[in-house]
C-alpha positions as CSV (number, residue, x, y, z in Angstrom):
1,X,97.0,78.1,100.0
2,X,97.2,81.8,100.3
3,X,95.7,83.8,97.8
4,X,98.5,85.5,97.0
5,X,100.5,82.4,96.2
6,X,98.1,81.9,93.2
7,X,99.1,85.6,91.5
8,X,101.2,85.5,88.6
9,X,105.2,85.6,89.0
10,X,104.4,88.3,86.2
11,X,102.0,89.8,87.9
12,X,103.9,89.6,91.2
13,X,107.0,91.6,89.7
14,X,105.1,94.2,88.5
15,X,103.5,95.0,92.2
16,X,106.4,94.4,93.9
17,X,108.2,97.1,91.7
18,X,105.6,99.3,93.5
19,X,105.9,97.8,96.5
20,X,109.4,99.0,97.5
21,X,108.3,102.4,96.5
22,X,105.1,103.0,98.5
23,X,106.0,100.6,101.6
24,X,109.5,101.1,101.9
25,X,108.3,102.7,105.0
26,X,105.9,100.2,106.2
27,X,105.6,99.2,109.4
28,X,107.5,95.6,109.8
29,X,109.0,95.8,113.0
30,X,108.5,93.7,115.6
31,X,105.9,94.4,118.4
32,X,108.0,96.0,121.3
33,X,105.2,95.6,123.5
34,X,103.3,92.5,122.0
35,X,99.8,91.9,122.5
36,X,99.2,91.0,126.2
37,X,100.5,94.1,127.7
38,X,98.8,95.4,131.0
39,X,96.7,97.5,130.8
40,X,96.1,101.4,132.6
41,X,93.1,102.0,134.4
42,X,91.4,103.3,131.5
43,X,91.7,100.1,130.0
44,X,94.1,101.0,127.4
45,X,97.4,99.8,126.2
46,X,100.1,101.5,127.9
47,X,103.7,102.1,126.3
48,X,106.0,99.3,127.6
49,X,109.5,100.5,128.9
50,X,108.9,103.7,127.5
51,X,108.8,101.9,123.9
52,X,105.6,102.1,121.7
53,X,104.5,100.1,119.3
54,X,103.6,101.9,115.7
55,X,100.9,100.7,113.7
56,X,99.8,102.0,110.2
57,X,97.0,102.9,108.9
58,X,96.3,103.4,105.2
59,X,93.6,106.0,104.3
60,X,92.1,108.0,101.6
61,X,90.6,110.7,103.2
62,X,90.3,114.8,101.9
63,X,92.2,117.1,103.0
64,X,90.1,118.5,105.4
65,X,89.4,115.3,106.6
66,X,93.1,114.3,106.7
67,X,93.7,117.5,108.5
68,X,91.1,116.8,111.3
69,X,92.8,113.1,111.8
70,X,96.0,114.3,112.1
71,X,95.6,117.4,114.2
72,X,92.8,115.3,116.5
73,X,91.7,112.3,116.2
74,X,95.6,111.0,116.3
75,X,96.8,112.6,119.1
76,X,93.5,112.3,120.8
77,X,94.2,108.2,120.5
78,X,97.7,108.3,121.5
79,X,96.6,110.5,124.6
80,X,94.2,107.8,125.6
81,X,96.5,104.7,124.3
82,X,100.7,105.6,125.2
83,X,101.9,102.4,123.6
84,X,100.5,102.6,120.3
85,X,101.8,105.5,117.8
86,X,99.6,105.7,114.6
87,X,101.0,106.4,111.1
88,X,98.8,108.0,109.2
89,X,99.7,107.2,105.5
90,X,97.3,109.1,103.0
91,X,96.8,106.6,99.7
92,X,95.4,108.0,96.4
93,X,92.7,106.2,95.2
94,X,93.5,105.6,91.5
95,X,94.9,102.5,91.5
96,X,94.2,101.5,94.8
97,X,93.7,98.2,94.8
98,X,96.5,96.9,92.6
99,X,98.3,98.6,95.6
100,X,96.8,96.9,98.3
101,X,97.2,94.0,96.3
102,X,100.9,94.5,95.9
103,X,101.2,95.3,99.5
104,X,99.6,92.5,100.8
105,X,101.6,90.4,98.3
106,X,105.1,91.7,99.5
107,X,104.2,91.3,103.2
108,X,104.2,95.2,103.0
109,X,100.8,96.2,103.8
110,X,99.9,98.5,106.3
111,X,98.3,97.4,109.8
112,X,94.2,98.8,109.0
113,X,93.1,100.4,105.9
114,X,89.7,102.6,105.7
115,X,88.9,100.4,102.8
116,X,85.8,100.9,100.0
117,X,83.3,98.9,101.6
118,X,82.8,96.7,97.8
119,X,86.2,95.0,98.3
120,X,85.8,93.9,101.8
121,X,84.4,90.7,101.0
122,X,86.7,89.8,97.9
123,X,90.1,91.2,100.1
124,X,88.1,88.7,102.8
125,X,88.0,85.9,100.3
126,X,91.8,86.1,99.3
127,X,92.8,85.5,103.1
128,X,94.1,88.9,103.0
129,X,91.7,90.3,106.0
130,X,91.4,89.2,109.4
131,X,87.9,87.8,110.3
132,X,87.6,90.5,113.4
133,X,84.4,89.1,114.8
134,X,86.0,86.7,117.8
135,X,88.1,89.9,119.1
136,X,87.6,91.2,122.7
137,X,84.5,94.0,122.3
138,X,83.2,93.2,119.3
139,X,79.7,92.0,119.9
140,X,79.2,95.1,121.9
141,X,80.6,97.1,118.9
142,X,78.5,95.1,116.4
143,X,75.0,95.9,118.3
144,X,75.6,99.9,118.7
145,X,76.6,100.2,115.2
146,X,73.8,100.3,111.9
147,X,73.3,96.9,110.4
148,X,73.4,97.7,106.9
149,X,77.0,99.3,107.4
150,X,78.4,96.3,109.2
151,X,76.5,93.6,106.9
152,X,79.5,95.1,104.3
153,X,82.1,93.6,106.4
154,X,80.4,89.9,106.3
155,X,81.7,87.0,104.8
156,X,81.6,83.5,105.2
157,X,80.2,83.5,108.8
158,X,82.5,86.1,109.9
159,X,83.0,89.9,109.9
160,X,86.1,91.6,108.4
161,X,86.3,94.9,109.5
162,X,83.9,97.7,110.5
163,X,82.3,100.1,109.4
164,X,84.1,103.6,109.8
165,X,82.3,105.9,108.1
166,X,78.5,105.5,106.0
167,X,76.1,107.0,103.7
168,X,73.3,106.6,102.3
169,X,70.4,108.2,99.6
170,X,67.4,109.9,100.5
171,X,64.5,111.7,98.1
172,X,64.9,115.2,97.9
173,X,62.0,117.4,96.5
174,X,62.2,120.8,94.4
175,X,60.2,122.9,96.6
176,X,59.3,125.1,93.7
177,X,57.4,122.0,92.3
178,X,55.9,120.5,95.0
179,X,54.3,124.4,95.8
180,X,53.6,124.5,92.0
181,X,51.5,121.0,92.1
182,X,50.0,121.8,95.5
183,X,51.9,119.0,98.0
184,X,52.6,119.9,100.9
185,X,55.3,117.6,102.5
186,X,57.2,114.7,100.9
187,X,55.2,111.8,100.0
188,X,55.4,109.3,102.5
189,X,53.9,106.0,100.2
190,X,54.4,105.1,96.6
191,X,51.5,106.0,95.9
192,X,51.2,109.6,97.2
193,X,54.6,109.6,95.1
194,X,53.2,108.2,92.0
195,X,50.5,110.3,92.3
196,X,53.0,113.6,92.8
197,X,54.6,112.9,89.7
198,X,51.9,112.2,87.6
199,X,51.0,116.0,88.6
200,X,54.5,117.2,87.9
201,X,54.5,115.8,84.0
202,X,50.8,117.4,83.8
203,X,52.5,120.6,84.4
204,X,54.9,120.1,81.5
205,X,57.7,118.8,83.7
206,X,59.9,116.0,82.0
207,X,59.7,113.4,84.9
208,X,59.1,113.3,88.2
209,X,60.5,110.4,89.9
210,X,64.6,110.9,89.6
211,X,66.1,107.8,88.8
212,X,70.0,108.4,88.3
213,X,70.1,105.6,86.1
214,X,69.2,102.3,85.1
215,X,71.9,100.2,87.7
216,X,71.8,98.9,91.1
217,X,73.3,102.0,92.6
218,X,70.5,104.1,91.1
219,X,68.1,101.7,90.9
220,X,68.0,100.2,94.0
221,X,66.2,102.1,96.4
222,X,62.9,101.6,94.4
223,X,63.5,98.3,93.2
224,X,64.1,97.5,96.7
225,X,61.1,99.6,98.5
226,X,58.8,98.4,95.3
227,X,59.2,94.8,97.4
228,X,62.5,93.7,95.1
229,X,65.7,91.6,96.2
230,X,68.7,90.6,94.7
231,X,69.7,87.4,97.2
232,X,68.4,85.6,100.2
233,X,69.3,86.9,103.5
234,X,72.4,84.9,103.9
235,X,73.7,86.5,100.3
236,X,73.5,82.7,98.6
237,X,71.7,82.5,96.4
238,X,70.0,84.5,93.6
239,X,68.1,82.3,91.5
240,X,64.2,82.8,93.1
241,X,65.3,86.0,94.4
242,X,66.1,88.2,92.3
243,X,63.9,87.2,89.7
244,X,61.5,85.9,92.5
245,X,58.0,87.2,91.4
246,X,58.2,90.3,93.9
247,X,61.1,91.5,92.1
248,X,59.8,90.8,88.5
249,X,56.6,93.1,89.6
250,X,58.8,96.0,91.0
251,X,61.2,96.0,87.5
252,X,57.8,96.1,85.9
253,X,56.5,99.2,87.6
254,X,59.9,101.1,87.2
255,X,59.7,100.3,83.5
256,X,56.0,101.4,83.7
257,X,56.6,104.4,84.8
258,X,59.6,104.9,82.7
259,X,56.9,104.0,79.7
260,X,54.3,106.7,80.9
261,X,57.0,109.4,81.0
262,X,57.1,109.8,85.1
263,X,60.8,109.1,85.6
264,X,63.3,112.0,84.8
265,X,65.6,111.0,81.3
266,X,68.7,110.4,83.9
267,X,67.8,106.4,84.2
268,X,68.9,106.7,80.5
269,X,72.0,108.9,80.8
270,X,69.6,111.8,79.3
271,X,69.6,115.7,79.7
272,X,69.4,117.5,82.5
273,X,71.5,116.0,85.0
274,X,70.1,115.2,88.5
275,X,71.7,118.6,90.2
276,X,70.9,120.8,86.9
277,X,67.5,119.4,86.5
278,X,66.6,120.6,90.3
279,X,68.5,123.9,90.5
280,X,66.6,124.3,87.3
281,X,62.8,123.6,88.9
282,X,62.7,121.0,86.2
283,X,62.7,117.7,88.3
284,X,59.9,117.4,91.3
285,X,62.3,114.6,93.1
286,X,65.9,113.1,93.1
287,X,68.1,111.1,95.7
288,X,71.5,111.6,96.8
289,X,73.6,111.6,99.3
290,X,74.5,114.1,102.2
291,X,77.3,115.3,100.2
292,X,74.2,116.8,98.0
293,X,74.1,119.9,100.5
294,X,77.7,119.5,101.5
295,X,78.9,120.5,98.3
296,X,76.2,122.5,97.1
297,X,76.0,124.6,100.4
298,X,79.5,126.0,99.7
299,X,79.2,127.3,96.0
300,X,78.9,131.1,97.1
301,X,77.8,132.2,93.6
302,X,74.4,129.7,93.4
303,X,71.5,131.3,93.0
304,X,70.2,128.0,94.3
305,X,70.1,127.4,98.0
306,X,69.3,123.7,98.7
307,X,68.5,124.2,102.1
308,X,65.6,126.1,101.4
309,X,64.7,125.2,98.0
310,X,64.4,121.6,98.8
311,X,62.2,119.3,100.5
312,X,63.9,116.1,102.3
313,X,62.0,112.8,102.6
314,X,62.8,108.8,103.4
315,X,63.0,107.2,100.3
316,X,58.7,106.3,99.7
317,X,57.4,103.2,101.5
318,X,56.1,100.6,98.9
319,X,55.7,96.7,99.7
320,X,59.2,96.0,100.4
321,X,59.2,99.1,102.9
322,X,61.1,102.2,102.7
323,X,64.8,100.6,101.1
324,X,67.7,103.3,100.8
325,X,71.4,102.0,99.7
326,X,74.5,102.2,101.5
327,X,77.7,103.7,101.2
328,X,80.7,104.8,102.5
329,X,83.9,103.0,104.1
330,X,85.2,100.2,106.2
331,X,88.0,100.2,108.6
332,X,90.1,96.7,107.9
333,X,92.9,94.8,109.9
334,X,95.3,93.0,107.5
335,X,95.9,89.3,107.9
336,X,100.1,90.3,107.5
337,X,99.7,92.9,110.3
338,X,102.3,92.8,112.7
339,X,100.2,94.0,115.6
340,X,97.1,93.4,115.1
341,X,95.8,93.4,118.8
342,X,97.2,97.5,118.6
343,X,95.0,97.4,115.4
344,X,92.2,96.2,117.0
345,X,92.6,98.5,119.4
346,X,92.5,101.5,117.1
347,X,89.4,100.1,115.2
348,X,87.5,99.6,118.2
349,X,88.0,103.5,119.5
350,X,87.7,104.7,115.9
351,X,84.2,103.2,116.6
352,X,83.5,104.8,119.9
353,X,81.4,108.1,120.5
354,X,84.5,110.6,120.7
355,X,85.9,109.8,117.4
356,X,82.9,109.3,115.2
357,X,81.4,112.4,116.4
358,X,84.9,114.7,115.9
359,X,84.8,113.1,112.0
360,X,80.8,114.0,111.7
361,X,81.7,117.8,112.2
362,X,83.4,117.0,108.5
363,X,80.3,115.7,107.2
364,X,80.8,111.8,107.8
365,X,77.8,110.3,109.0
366,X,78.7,107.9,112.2
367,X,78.3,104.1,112.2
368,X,77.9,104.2,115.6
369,X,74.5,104.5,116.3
370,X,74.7,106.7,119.4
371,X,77.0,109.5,117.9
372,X,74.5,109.2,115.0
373,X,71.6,110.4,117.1
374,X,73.4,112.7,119.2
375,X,71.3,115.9,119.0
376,X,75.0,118.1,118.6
377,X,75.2,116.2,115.1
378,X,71.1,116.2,114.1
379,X,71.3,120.1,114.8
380,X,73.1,119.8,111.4
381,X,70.7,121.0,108.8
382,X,70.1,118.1,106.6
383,X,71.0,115.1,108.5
384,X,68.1,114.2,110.1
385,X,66.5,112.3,107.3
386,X,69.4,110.5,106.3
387,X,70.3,109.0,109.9
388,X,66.6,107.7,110.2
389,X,67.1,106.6,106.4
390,X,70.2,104.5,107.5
391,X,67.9,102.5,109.7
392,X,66.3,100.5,106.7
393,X,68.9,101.1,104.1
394,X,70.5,97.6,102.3
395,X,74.2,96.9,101.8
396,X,74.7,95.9,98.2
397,X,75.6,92.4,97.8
398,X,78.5,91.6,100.0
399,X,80.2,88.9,98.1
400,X,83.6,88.5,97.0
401,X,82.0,88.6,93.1
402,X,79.9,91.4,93.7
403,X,81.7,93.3,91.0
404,X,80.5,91.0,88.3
405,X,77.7,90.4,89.7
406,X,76.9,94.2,89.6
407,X,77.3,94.5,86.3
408,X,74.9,91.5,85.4
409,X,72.2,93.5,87.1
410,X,72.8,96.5,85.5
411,X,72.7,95.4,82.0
412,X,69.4,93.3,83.4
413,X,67.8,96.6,84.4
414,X,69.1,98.5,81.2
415,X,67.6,95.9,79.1
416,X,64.0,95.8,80.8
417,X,64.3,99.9,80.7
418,X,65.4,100.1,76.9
419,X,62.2,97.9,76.1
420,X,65.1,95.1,75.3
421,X,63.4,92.3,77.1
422,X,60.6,92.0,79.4
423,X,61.6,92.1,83.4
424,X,60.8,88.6,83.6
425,X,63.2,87.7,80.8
426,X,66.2,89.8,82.0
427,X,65.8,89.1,85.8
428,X,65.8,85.1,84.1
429,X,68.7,85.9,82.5
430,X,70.8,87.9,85.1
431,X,70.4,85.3,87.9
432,X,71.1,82.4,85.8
433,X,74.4,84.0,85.1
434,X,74.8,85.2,88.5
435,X,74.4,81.7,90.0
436,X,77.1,80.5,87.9
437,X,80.1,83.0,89.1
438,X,78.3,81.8,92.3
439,X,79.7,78.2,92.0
440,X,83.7,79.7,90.8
């Protein structure tokens, strides 16, 4: 039974409501061309009897970066492909989902969506996605693109979209600090970090190791590196895993250090923030994402210049490596779409070396692994770190729960950190409740 067919009439006349007024538009009509056109000598679809096909893609881009698709990357496409016309519909994301939902429910949803790479799997789960990983190209797509991206798209043996866009976190050291406690580069190990910090708080700093806060987001990238997991490898299971005895000793270090005063107040929600705290030459280290210098690059009036005032490392390498999180987008093909071979057909040069490095002048790191590397794009100032990051970064969990599941971990970590239970006891906890949204 489709998923859809299980939603509430209630529900169903509530999103349908919406429905006529954001997809009045959509794109419903027939194929003109179909999917087994010939194709030019460039391998693309050409327009058939002078008719194209329109397909329509959903996105949630900033302006600038809605600017760039419109004025390049879509006329760039329909250049190269003369059957297929792209409509670019900009969605805002408050709300989103219930949209999608209503969309998908009212056989109104778009061709693709650049979708949040958390609701691939549960979209993928409701039969509302096509499983994309038998399609013409694919493998070859798969292996020049980043694992961790693309693991965001899995589910259930198959692979529902790809990855269009990623991020990820990397440490980023006050320079002001490290000079002030005599290191010289960013520490490499946990325990040349360990050690940094414990010379940061001797020199009256409050913390030195900046955890954002006490949840997987934050939390991650040293639960993971400290030799942590949250699943096995095929996203499963849990119990044995997360509270496997690996994972037990890494919550116990964070709360450790938490306990001798290393990690900045932020894994508690405390004072300074992450950004004031290092524009402030109070905090030796944070992470974050590119959009760290992005954003901070363009406020004119700083006195703080994080190009020069910073330090940029991997994330330290403890028993479980050198772990980063990932973030960013996913480009999806609708299980409704009326042409999906055209959609597949965008996706797959959305992917390509053209397009991902046109959106990387925006700031968008590429998924595709050789635009990634391309030395036009690692000129950038600050990218470096975080494209050699990307290469042992994690996805979180991608399982249609992973919502609840999220916030079982947090509060797990939140209670070890608040001295609420030992690591043992909430890790326990968390994957015993885990394992039973597991079996819903």
């Amino acid at each position: 039974m489709k998923w859809y067919k299980t939603i509430s009439y209630g529900v169903l006349a509530a999103v349908m409501a919406f429905t006529i007024t954001a997809c009045g538009n959509g794109n419903n009509a027939p194929a003109n061309s179909g999917g087994n056109a010939p194709k030019n000598e460039s391998g693309n679809a050409p327009a058939a009897g002078g008719k194209k096909v329109t397909i329509e893609y959903w996105h949630t881009y900033s302006d600038q970066e809605e600017k760039v698709l419109t004025e390049n990357i879509k006329p760039l496409f329909e250049k190269e492909n003369p059957g297929i016309e792209l409509k670019l519909t900009r969605m805002p994301y408050e709300g989103l989902k219930e949209q999608v939902i209503a969309g998908v429910a009212g056989d109104a949803a778009p061709d693709l969506m650049r979708m949040d790479i958390i609701w691939v799997p549960e979209f993928a789960k409701m039969g509302a996605l096509q499983d994309i990983s038998k399609n013409e190209g694919f493998d070859a797509l798969k292996a020049n693109t980043f694992e961790a991206p693309m693991e965001t798209n899995a589910y259930n043996g198959g692979y529902y979209g790809v990855p269009v866009n990623t991020n990820t976190k990397i440490a980023i050291y006050n320079k002001a600090v490290l000079d002030e406690i005599g290191v010289k580069e960013a520490p490499a190990t946990m325990d040349e970090f360990v050690a940094a910090a414990k010379l940061a708080v001797a020199k009256g700093k409050p913390g030195g190791i900046g955890i954002g806060g006490a949840n997987v987001w934050a939390a991650s990238p040293y639960f993971w590196s400290l030799g942590g997991s949250l699943t096995n490898e095929d996203y499963t299971k849990v119990d044995g895993y997360l509270n496997s005895p690996e994972s037990v000793k890494a919550l116990e270090t964070i709360v450790q250090w938490n306990k001798d005063g290393l990690v900045t107040p932020t894994i508690l929600g405390g004072e300074p923030g992450a950004w004031d705290g290092m524009k402030n030459n109070d905090y030796m280290m944070i992470d974050d994402g590119p959009w760290f210098y992005s954003i901070l690059m363009n406020e004119a009036e700083s006195k703080f210049k994080p190009l020069e005032q910073t330090v940029r490392g991997l994330i330290p390498a403890g028993a479980g490596g050198s772990r980063s999180v990932v973030g960013g987008e996913d480009l999806v093909i609708f299980a409704n779409s009326k042409h999906p071979q055209e959609a597949w057909t965008f996706a797959k040069w959305m992917l390509g070396d053209e397009p991902q490095k046109i959106m990387s002048k925006l700031g968008l790191i590429p998924t595709n692994k050789t635009a990634a590397n391309d030395p036009a794009f690692l000129e950038q100032p600050f990218v470096t770190e975080y494209v050699k990051q990307l290469e042992t970064a994690l996805p979180r969990t991608p399982i249609p729960q992973y919502g609840e599941m999220e916030g079982i971990v947090n509060l797990a970590f939140e209670k070890a950190v608040r001295g609420e239970l030992k690591p043992k006891e909430a890790l326990d906890e968390a994957a015993k409740n885990i394992e039973a949204i597991l079996k819903k």
